[in-house]
C-alpha positions as CSV (number, residue, x, y, z in Angstrom):
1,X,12.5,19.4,-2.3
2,X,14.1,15.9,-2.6
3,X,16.1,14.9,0.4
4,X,16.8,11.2,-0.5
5,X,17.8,10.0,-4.4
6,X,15.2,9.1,-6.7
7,X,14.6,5.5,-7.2
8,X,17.4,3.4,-9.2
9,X,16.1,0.6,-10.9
10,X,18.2,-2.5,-12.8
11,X,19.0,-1.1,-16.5
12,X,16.6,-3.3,-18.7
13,X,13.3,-2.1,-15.8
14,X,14.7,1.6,-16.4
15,X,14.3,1.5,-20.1
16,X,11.3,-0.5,-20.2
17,X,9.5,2.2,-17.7
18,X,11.4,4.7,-20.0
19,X,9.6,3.4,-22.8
20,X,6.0,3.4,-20.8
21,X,5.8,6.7,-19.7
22,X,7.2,8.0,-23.2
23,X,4.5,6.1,-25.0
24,X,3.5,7.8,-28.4
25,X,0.0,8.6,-27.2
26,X,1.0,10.3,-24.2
27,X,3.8,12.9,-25.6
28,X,0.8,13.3,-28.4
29,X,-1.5,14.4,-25.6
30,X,1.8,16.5,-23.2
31,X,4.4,17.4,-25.5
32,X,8.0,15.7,-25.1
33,X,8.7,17.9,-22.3
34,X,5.6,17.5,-19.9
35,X,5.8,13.6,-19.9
36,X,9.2,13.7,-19.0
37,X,8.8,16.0,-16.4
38,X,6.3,14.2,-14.9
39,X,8.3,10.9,-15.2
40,X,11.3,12.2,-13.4
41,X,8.8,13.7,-10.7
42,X,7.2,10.5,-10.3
43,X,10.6,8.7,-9.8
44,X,11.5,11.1,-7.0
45,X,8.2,11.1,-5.2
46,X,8.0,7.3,-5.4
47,X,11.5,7.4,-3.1
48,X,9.8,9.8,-0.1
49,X,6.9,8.7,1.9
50,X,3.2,9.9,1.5
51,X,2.5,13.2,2.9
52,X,0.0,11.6,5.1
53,X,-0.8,8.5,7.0
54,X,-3.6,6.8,6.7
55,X,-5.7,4.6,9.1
56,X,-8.7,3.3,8.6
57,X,-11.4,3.1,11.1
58,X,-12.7,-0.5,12.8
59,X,-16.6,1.1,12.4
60,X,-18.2,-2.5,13.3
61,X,-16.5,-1.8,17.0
62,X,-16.6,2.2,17.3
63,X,-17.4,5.2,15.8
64,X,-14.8,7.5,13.7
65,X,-15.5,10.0,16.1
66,X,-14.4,8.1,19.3
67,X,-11.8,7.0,17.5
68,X,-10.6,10.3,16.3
69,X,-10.3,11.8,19.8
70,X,-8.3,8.3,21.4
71,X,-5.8,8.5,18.6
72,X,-5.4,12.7,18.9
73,X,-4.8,12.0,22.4
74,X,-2.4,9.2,21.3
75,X,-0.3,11.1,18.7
76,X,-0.3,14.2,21.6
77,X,1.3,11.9,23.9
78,X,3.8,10.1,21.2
79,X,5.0,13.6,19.8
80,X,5.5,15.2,23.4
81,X,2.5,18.0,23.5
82,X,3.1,18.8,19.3
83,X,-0.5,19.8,18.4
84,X,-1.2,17.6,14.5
85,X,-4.1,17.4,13.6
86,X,-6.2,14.1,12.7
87,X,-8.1,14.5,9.9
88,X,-11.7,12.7,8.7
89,X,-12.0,12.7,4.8
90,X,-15.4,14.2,3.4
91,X,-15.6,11.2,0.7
92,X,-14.4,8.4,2.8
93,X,-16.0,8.4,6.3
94,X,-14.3,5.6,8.0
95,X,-10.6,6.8,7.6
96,X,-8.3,9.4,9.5
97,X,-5.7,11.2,8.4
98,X,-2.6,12.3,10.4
99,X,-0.4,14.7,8.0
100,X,3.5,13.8,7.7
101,X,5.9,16.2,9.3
102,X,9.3,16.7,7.8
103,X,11.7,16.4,5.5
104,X,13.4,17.4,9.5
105,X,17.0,19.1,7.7
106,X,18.3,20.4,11.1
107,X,18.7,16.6,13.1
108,X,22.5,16.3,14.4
109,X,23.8,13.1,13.4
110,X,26.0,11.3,16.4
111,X,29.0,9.3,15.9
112,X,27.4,6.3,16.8
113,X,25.7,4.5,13.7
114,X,23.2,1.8,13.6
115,X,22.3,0.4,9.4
116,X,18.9,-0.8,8.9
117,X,18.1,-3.1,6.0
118,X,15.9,-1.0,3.5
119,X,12.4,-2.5,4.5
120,X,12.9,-1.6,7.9
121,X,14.1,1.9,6.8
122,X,10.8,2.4,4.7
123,X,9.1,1.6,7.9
124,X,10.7,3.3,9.8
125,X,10.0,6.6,7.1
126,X,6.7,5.9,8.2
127,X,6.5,5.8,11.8
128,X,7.9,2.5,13.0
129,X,10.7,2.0,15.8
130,X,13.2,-0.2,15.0
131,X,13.3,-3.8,15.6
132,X,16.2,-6.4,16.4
133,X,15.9,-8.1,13.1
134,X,15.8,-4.8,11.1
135,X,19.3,-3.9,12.0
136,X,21.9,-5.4,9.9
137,X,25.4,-3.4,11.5
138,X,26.2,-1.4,14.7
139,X,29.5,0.9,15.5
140,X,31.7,-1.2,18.1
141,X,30.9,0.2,21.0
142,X,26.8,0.7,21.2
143,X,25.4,-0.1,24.5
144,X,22.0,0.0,25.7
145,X,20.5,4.0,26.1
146,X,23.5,5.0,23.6
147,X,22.1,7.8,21.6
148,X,22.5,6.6,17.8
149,X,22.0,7.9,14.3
150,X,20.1,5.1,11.8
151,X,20.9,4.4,8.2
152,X,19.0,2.9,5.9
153,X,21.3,0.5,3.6
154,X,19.6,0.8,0.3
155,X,21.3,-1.3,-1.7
156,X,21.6,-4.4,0.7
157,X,25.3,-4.4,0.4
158,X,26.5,-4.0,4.3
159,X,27.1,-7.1,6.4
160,X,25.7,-8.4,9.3
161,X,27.2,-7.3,12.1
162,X,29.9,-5.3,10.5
163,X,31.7,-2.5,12.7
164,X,31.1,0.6,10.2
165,X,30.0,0.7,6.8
166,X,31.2,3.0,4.0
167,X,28.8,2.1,1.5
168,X,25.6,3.8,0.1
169,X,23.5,4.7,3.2
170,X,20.8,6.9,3.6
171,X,20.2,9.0,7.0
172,X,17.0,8.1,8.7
173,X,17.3,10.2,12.1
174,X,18.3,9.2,15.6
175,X,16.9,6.8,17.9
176,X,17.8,5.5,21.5
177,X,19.3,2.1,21.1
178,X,17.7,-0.5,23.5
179,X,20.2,-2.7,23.8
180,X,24.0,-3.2,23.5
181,X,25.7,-4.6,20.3
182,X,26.6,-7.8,21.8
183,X,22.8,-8.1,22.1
184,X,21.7,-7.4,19.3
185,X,23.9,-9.8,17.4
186,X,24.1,-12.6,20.4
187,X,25.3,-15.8,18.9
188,X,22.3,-17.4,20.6
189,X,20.2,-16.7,17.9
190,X,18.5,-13.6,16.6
191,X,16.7,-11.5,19.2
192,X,13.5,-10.4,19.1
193,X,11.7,-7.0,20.1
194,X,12.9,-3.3,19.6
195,X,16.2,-2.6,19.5
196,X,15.8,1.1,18.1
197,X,13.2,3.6,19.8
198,X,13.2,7.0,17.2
199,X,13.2,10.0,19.0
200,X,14.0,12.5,16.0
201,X,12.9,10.7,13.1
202,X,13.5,12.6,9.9
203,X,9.8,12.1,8.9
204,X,7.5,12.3,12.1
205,X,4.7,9.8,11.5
206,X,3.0,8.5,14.6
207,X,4.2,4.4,15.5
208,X,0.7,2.3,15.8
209,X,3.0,-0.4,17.9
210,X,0.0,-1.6,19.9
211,X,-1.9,1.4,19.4
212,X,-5.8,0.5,19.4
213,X,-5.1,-2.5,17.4
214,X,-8.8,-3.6,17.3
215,X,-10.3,-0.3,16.3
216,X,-7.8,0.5,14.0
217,X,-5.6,-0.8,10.3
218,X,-3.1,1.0,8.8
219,X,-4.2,1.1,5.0
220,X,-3.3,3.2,2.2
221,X,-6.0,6.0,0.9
222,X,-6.2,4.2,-2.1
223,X,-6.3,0.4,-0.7
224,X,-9.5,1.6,1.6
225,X,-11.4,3.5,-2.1
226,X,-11.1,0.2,-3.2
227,X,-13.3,-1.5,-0.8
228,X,-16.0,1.8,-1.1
229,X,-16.1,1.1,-5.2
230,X,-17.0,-2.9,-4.9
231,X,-19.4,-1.7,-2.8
232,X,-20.5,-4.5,-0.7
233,X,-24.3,-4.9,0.6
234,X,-25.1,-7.3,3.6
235,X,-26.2,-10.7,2.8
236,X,-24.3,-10.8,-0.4
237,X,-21.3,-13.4,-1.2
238,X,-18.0,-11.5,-2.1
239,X,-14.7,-12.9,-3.1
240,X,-11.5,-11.4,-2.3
241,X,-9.3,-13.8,-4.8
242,X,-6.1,-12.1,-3.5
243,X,-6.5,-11.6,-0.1
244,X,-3.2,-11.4,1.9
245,X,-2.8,-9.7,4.6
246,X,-6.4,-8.9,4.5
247,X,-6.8,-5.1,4.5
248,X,-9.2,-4.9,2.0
249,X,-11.2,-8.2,3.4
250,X,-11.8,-7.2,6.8
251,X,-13.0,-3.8,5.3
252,X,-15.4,-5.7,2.9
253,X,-16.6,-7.4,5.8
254,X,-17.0,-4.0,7.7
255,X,-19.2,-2.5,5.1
256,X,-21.4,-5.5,5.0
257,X,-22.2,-4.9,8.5
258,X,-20.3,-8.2,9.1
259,X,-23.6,-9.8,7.6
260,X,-23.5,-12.0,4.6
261,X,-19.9,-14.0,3.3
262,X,-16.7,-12.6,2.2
263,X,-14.5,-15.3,0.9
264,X,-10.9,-14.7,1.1
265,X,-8.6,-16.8,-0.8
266,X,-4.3,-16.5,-1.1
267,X,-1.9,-19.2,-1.8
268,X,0.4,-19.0,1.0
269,X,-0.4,-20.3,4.1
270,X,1.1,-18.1,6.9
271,X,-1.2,-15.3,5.2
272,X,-4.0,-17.0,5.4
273,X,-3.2,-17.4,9.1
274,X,-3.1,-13.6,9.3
275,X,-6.2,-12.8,8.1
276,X,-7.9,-15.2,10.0
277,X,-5.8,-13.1,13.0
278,X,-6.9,-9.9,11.7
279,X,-10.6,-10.8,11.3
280,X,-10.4,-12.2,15.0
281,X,-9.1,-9.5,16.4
282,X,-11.6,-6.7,14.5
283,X,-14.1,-9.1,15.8
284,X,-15.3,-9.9,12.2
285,X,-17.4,-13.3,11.9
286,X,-18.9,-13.2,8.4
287,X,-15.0,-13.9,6.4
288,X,-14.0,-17.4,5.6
289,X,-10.3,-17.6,4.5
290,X,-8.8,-20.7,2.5
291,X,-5.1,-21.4,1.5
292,X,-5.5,-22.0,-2.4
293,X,-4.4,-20.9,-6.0
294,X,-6.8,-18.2,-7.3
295,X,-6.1,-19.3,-10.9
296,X,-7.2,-22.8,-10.1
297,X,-10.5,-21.5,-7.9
298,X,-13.2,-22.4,-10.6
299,X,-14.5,-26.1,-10.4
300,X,-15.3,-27.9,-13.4
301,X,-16.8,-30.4,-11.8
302,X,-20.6,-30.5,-9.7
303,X,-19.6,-30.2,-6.0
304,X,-20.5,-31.3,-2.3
305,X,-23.5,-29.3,-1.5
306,X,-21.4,-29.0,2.0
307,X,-18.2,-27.8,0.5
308,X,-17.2,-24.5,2.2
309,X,-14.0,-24.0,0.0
310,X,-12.6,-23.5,-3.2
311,X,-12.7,-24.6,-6.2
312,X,-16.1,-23.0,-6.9
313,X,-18.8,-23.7,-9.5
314,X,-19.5,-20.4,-11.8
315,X,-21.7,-17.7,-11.0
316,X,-20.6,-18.1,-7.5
317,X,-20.6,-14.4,-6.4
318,X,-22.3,-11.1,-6.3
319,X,-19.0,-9.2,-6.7
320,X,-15.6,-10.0,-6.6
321,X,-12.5,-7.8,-5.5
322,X,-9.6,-8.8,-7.8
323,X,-6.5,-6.9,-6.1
324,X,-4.2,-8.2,-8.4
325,X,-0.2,-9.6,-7.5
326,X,1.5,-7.0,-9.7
327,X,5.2,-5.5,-9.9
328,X,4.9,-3.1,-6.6
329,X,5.8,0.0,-8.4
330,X,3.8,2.5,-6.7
331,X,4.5,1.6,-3.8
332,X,6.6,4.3,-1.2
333,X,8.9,4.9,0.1
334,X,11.3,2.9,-2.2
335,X,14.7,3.7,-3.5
336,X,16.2,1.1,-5.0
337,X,13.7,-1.5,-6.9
338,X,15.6,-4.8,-7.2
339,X,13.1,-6.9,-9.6
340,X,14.5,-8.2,-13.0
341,X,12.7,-6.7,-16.3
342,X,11.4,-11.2,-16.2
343,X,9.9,-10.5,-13.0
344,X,8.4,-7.5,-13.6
345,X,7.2,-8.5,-16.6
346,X,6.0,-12.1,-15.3
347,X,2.5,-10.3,-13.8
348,X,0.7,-9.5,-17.2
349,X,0.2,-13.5,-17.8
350,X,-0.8,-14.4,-14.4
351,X,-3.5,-11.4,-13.6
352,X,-5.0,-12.5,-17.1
353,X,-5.3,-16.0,-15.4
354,X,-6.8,-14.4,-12.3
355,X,-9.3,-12.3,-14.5
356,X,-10.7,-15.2,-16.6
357,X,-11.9,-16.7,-13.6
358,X,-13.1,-13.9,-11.9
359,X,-15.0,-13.6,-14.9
360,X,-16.4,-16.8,-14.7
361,X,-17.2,-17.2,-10.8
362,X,-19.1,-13.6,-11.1
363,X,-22.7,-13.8,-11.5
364,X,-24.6,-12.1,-14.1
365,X,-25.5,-8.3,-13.1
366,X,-22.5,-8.9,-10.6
367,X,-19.4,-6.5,-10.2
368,X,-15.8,-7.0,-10.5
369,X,-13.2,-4.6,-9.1
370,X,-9.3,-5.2,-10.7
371,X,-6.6,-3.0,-8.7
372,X,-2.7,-3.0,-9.0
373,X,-0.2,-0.8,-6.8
374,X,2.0,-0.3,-9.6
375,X,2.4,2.6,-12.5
376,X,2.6,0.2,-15.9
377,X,0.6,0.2,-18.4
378,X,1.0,-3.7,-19.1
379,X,-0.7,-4.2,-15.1
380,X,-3.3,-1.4,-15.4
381,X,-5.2,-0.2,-18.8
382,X,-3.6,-2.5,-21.1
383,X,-5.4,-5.1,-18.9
384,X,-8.4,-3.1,-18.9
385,X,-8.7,-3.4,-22.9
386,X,-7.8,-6.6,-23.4
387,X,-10.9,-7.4,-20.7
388,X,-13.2,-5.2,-22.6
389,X,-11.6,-7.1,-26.0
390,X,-11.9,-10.3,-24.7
391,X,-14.8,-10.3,-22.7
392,X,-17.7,-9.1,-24.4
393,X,-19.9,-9.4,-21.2
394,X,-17.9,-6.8,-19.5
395,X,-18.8,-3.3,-19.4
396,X,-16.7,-0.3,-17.6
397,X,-18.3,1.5,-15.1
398,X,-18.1,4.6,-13.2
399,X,-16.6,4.4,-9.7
400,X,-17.6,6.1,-6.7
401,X,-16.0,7.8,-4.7
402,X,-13.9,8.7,-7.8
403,X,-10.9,10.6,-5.8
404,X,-7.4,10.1,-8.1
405,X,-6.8,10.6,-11.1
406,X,-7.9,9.5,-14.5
407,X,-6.2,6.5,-16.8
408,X,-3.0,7.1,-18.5
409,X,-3.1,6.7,-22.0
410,X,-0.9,4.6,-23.9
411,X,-3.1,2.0,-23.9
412,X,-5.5,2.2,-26.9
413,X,-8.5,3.2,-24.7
414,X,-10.5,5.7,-25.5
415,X,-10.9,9.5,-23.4
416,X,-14.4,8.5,-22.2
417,X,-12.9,5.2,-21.4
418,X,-10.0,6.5,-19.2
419,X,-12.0,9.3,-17.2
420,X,-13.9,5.8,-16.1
421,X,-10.5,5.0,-14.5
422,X,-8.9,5.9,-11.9
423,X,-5.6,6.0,-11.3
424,X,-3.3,7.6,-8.1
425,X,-0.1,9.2,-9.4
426,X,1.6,11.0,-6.9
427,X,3.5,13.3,-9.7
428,X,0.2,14.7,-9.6
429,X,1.7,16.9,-6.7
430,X,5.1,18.9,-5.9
431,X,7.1,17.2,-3.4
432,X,6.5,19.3,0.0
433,X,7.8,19.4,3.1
434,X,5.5,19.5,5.9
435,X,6.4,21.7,9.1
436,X,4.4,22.5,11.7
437,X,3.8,26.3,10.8
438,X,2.6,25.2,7.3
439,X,0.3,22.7,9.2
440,X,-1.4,24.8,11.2
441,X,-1.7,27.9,7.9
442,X,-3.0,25.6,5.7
443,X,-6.9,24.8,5.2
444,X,-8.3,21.3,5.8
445,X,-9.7,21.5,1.8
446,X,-6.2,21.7,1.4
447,X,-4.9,19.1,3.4
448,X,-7.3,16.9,1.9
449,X,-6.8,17.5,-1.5
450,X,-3.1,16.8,-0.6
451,X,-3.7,13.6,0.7
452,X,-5.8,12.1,-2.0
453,X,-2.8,12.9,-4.2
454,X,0.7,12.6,-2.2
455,X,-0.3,8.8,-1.7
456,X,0.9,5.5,-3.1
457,X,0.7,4.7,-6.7
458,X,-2.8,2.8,-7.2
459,X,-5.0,1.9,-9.8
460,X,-8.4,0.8,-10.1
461,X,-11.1,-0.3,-12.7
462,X,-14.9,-1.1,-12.4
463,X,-16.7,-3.6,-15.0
464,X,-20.2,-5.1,-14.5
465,X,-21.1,-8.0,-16.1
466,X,-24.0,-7.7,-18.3
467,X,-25.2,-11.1,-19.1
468,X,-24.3,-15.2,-17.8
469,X,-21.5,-15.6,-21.7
């Protein structure tokens, strides 16, 4: 049911993925046949968006229920009277889900053409409008309220401000353009604002422009299980060591009851400054976010007993969320991955860095939570036994709620080791189309059970630490 081509990656990241997900112990375990399936499905899923968006709830402002009936009413008015559904998941009480409609086959395309770079066109497979600095190349003549067709350009090959463009483009459905050509690529300087508004999209996800932004953050299912398996308590001191753009801090903070401290720490600064936005504006008080180098966060020397900040003496924390920089694999829609085999292959030094002193900084009894969203095995279980290898302190443990799949093997770790695990594949599901009439006949067990799976590619681990080595 693939409408768009799977993902194309640079040769040397093709065989090396090749290689991964043909790894002796897993044709062992599938046969030849089943592990290639499942590779080639995986491909083509990671190049179609998630059959379901998901939004997390602001519960430190308003309930899930109040919530729930301001955003049905939203996504009502947004898709013109179109009764879909929003859904609350059983296992994870503070997140909605609105289910995906489309592949849309039967859109007309019109002779005017407006090419998107490919980050706005995976945003704009998920909901968003079009903005002026998201549109590379207009037909001559566009003028403002001009009905157009969008195109993603995939492989970043079209030229600003071209007149047409014959090269690889994928069909993204029609908007009404806001503003005229000479607008959009005014020799002034680049404009800001929409410059696209989707009317037939060929995925209909609802745009979140403005839409309750304080009681509301667009997460991934998986980013927000995260949170739920560190398991924060009030009045305990967490450390997010890899914050940016603070998702996963402002939910830590949330299930604390905004009581205690979450530290968040990333090394650029404008990311900082965006969580610090984000906290502010979910009305969060309890997160302290500093512009430094997680590798470099332990301190080797005594400190000022005043000394907010990083570095930080050991046995700092009662848990520490360690959502690792990683390769980006799993993440979707994508279609054309443009990393080098060095780059991709550049993560497996610097998470070890990152674990060590996570290791350190955690406090005896205390619990560490190491997530990627990518599908290696280098990034995910590899890591996980090499921990277990080199830190004898470390212990896996069981993670609650436990909702994707298990580890992949390939690894060395052992069945009882991978079912502690978890790891979100989205092969794990047939690509489907969602229509309206197969919305409204399906069952919400269904739905969910859908959603859990048809998401981004995730992976999480658990260790506590049993003892101050």
């Amino acid at each position: 049911m693939s409408v768009f081509p799977k993902i194309a990656f640079q040769y040397e990241v093709e065989e090396y993925l090749t290689k991964v997900f043909r790894n002796n112990e897993l044709i062992t375990a599938l046969g030849t046949q089943e592990a290639e399936s499942k590779y080639q499905s995986l491909l083509s899923h990671l190049s179609h968006p998630p059959a379901f968006t998901t939004v997390r709830v602001n519960t430190h402002l308003a309930s899930v229920k109040h919530v729930k009936k301001l955003l049905f009413e939203e996504i009502q008015k947004q898709f013109k009277g179109l009764r879909v559904p929003v859904l609350e998941h059983p296992k994870l009480q503070d997140i909605l889900l609105i289910p995906v409609i489309g592949p849309r086959r039967d859109l007309k395309k019109h002779a005017s053409e407006v090419i998107v770079g490919a980050q706005c066109g995976y945003a704009v497979l998920r909901g968003a409008h079009v903005y002026v600095p998201g549109i590379v190349s207009t037909s001559r003549f566009v003028k403002a309220g001009d009905l157009v067709s969008v195109y993603s350009d995939i492989e970043g090959k079209c030229k600003r401000g071209a007149k047409e463009f014959n090269g690889v483009k994928v069909f993204l459905g029609n908007g009404i353009s806001e503003l005229s050509r000479s607008e959009i690529f005014s020799s002034s300087g680049p404009l800001k604002g929409l410059g696209i508004r989707m009317i037939e999209p060929v995925y209909l996800s609802p745009s979140f422009d403005n839409v309750l932004p304080s009681h509301l953050f667009l997460q991934n299912l998986p980013s927000v299980v995260v949170s739920h398996i560190l398991n924060p308590q009030p009045g305990e001191k967490i450390l997010d060591m890899c914050a940016a753009p603070g998702g996963k801090t402002t939910h830590l903070a949330t299930l604390m009851h905004d009581q205690g401290e979450v530290i968040a720490m990333d090394k650029i600064a404008n990311k900082i400054k965006k969580i610090k936005q984000n906290a502010e504006l979910l009305q969060l008080n309890c997160i302290k976010a500093f512009c430094y180098d997680g590798t470099k966060a332990l301190s080797v020397e005594k400190r000022e007993d005043k000394q907010e900040g990083p570095p930080f003496l050991p046995e700092s924390f009662d848990r520490i969320l360690l959502d690792a920089p990683c390769s980006g694999m799993g993440q979707r829609p994508n279609m054309v991955y443009s990393s080098t085999i060095r780059e991709v292959t550049s993560y497996q030094p610097l998470q070890r860095k990152l674990f060590t002193v996570a290791v350190k900084l955690l406090k005896p009894g205390g619990v560490l939570v190491y997530s990627t969203c990518t599908i290696t095995l280098s990034e995910n279980e590899e890591q996980v036994a090499w921990a277990l290898k080199t830190f004898p302190c470390l212990q896996l443990h069981p993670q609650e709620p436990h909702i994707g799949g298990e580890g992949m093997k390939g690894a060395g770790l052992s069945l009882d080791q991978l079912k502690l695990l978890q790891r979100f594949d989205p092969s794990a599901v047939t690509l489907q189309g969602m229509d309206i009439n197969s919305l409204q006949n399906s069952r919400e067990d269904d739905l969910i059970s859908l959603a859990n799976k048809d998401c981004i590619g995730f992976f999480i681990a658990k260790f506590i630490k049993s003892n101050g080595k």
